[in-house]
N, C-alpha and C positions, 0 to 999 in steps of 0.2 A: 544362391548360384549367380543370380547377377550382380551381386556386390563384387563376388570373387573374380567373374569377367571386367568390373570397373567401369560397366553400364551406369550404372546405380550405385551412389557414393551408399555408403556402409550405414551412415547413421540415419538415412533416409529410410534403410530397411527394417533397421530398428525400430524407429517409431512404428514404422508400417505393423510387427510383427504386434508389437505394443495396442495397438488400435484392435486386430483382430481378438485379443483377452476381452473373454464376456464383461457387459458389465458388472454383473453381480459379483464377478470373480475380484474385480479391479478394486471396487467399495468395498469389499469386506476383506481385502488385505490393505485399506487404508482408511478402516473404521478405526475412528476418534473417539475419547468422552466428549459427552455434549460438556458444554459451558456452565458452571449456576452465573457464574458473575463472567462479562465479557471485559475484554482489555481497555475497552475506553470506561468502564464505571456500568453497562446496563446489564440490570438481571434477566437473565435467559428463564421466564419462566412466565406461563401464559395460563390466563386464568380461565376457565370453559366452563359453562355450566352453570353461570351463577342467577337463579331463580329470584332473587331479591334485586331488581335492581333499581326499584324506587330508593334504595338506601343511600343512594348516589344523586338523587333528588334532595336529599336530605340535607345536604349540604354542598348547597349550587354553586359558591363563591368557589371551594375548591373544588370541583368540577369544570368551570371555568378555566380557571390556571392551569388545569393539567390537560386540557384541549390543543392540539395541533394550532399552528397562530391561523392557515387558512379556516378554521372552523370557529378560532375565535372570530378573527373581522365577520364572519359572515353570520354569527350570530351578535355581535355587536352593532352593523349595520339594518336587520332584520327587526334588531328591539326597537329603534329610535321610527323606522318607516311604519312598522304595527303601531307604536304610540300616536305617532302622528295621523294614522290613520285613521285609527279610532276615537281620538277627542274629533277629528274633523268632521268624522259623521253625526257623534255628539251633539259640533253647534250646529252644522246641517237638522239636524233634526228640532232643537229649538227655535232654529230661524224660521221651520215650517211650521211647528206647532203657533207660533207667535202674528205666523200669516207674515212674515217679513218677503218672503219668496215673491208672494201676489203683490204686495205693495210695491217691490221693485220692479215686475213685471209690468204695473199698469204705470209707472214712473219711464218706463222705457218706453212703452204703447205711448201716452199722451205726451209725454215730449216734456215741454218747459210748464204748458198750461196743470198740467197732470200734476209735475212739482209744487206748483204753487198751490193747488188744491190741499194738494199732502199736507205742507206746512199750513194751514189753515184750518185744516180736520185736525192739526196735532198730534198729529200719528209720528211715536217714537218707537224703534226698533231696539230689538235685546241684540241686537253688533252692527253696527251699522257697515254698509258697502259689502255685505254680503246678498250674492243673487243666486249663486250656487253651489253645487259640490265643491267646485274648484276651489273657490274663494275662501270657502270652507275653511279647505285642507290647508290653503297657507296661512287662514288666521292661526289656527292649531301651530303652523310650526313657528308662528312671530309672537305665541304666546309661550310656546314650554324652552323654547333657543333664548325668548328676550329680546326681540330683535325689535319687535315695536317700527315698523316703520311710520306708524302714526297716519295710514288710511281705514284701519279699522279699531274699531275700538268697542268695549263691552258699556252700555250704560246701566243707571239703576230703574231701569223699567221693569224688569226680569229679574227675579232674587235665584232662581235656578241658572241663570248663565256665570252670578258672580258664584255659584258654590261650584259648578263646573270649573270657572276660572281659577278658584284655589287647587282644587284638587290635581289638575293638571300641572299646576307647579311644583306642586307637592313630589307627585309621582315622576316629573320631570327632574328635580334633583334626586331622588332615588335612581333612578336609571343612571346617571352621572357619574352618582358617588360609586355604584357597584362597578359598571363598565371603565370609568378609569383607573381606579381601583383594580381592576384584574389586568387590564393594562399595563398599567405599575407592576405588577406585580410578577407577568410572565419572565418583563425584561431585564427584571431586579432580581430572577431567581439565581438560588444558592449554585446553582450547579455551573451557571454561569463562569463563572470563578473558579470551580474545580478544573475547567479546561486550561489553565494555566500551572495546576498541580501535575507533575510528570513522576514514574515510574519506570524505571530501568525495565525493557524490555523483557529479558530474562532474570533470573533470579540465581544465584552461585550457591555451590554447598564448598567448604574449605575449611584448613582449622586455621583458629584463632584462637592464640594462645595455651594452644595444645588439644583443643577440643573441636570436634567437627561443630560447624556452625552457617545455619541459613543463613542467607546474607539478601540483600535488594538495596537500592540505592531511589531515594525522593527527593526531587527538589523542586523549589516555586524557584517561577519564571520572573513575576512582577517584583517588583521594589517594594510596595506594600506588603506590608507581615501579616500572617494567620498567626492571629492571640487565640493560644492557650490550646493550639496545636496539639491533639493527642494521638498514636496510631496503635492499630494492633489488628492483629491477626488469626486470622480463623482456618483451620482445615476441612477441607469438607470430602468427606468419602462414604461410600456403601457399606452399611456395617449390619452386624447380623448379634444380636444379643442372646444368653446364657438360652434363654427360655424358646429361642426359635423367630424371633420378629426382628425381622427384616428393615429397617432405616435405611433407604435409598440412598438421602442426603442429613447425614450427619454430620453436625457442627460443634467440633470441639477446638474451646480458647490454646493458643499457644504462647507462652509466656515470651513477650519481646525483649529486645533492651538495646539501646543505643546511647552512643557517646556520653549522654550528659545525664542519661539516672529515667529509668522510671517507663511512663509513657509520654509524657508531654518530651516532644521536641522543639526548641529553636530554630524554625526554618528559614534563616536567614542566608547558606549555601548550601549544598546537596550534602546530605548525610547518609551515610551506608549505615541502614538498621539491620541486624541481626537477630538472631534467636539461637541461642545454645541448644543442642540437641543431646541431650538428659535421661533420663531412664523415665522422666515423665512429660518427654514430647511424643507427640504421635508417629516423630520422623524417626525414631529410635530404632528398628529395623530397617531402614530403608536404604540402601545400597547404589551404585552405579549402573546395576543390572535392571533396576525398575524403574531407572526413569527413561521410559520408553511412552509412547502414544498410548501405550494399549491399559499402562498400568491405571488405575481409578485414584485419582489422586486430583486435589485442586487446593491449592494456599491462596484463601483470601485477604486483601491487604487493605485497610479502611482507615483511612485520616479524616479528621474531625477537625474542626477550629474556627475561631469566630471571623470574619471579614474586619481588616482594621477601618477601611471607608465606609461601609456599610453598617457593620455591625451586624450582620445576618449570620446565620450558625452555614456551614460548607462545608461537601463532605465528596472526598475522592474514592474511587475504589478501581482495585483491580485485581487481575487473578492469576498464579502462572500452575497451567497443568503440569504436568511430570514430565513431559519432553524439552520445555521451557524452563527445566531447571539444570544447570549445567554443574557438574562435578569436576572439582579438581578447577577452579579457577576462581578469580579475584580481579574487583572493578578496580580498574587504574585511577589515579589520582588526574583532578583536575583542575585542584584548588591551587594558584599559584600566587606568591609575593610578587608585585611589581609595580616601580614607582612610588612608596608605600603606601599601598593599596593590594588588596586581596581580591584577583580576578579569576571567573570561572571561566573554565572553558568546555560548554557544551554541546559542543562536535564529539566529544570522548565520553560525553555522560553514561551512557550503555556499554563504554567497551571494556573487554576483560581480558585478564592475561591469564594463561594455565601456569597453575604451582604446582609442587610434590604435597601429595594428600594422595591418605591411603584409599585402596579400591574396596574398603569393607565397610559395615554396618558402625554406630557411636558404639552398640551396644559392645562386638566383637573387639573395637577398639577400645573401650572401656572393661575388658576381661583381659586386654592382653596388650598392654602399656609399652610391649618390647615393640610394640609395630611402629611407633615413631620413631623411636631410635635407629632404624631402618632405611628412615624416608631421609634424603637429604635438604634440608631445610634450603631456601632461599634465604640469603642475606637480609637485614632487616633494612628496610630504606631506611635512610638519614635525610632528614630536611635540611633544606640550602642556608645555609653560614655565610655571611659575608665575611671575606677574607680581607686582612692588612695586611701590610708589609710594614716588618718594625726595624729601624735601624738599630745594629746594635751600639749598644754603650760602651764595648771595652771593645778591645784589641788583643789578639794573644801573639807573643813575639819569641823568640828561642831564647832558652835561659844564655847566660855568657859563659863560657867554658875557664 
């Protein structure tokens, strides 16, 4: 009523009315399938429950790498302060057992005369210029760093301080090799790489060449080439077998095919891979009318290939649910000639034009062949020709009467 007096603009009461709809009412007229694989490559799927988990102790290096980076530094940091800590207590405790502590003590008490007694008694120490904890702790870290500043030093008075002194070398390159080594290794990961792999947002169904046919469009970003590039595709939906058992997420292969044969691509420009839709694709019933939110459907897309700088295996993924797959349309061309030179242009990479493509199933379309003859074809693009202009040779002039 106050919209209709011009109180209150119209779409203000909209929303309003909008607001008042329960929650419960709103979520369950805009309940989704969840996700298995999300659009940037991560699987939706979270592990609960798992009672073994020393099995991940099992293998610390990768456990390491697949740690958050703040949890790596702060157990990178935490290894090297506990090492340090405890060789320091080590020679702390040699230097007491050795009576090095008392000897520096009464060198402090007596002064110069006290020194000279010392060096006269003969009294050598198993590290010398150590008095305390402290001193300790930094021989420890001038011994496993290397750092030697040359005011302490271990002598052979003591054969326990030199097997200490190896040992802690020892364990001091081990620490090294693992934490740079996992270092290495977070920021050399594969996946790194995959962020520069892209997937056409949504996904087209269309015929090509007379057959309906999935479509998606990939292309790398970098100059550098993914060697021996291979992709393919998996369906994943709720399925229910002869016997009564129930498969949540079931995963069946769908035969790909693109441009150049096979699974291995050439990704040197963006390629539109397709999948013919067959009497033995899973998409063989599937229509315009089901690709809606509600329908259980998800097309997983997984490229593989080796890094050509690296030489590490990388691998992209993504997924488009059934509202994400659009019928009756085709990605536009971006690959142009110019200068000669073949330039992309990916401002256009995702965009698509709608065709004539029938509103019915491969299967109905493959029962009844008359339905394309129906549809009126768009014209076929032709690629750009450079045009001459050619003089002619002859002349044509009126005969003479």
């Amino acid at each position: 009523m106050l919209s209709r007096k011009g109180i209150i603009p119209e779409e203000y009461v909209l929303t309003r009315l909008a607001e008042d709809v329960p929650d419960h009412a709103r979520y369950r007229a805009r309940e989704r399938r969840a996700r298995f694989v999300g659009k940037s490559g991560t699987c939706n799927v979270a592990h609960k429950n798992i009672r073994e988990q020393g099995r991940f102790l099992q293998d610390v290096f990768t456990t390491l790498v697949d740690l958050k980076w703040p949890h790596t530094l702060v157990i990178f940091t935490m290894t090297f302060l506990c090492s340090w800590l405890l060789f320091g207590m080590t020679w702390w405790l040699i230097a007491f057992a050795h009576g090095d502590l008392d000897h520096s003590t009464q060198l402090q008490a007596g002064g110069s005369r006290g020194a000279g007694e010392a060096e006269a008694g003969g009294f050598v120490p198993c590290v010398t210029s150590i008095h305390s904890f402290t001193s300790a702790f930094l021989f420890s870290i001038e011994v496993q760093v290397t750092i030697g500043f040359g005011g302490r030093m271990v002598t052979e008075e003591c054969p326990a301080a030199i097997l200490i002194l190896i040992v802690q070398n020892i364990v001091g390159l081990v620490i090294n090799a693992i934490m740079l080594g996992c270092i290495f290794m977070k920021t050399a990961q594969a996946h790194r790489r995959a962020e520069t792999l892209i997937f056409s947002k949504h996904a087209v169904i269309a015929l090509r060449e007379g057959r309906l046919c999935f479509m998606l469009r990939v292309g790398d970003l970098r100059k550098s080439m993914i060697i021996s590039a291979t992709i393919r595709m998996q369906v994943v939906k709720k399925t229910t077998s002869l016997e009564g058992e129930v498969v949540p997420l079931n995963q069946v292969d769908i035969q790909m095919e693109n441009p150049v044969g096979g699974s291995n691509i050439f990704l040197v420009s963006p390629l539109i891979i397709y999948h013919v839709i067959d009497k033995n694709s899973p998409l063989y019933d599937i229509s315009p009318q089901h690709l809606n939110h509600h329908e259980d459907l998800e097309v997983i897309v997984i490229l593989e290939g080796v890094v050509e700088t690296t030489g590490i295996t990388t691998q992209a993924r993504t997924s488009y649910l059934a509202d994400e797959i659009l019928w009756g349309q085709r990605f536009v061309p971006i690959v142009a000639e110019e200068d000669g030179r073949y330039s992309v242009d990916y401002s256009k990479f995702g965009n698509t034009v709608r065709v004539p493509t029938p509103p019915c199933t491969a299967r109905q379309l493959e029962e009844d062949r008359s339905i394309i003859d129906s549809i009126p074809l768009s014209p076929k693009s032709t690629s750009r020709k450079r045009s001459f202009r050619l003089k002619p040779k002859f002349t044509i002039t009126d005969e003479p009467s």
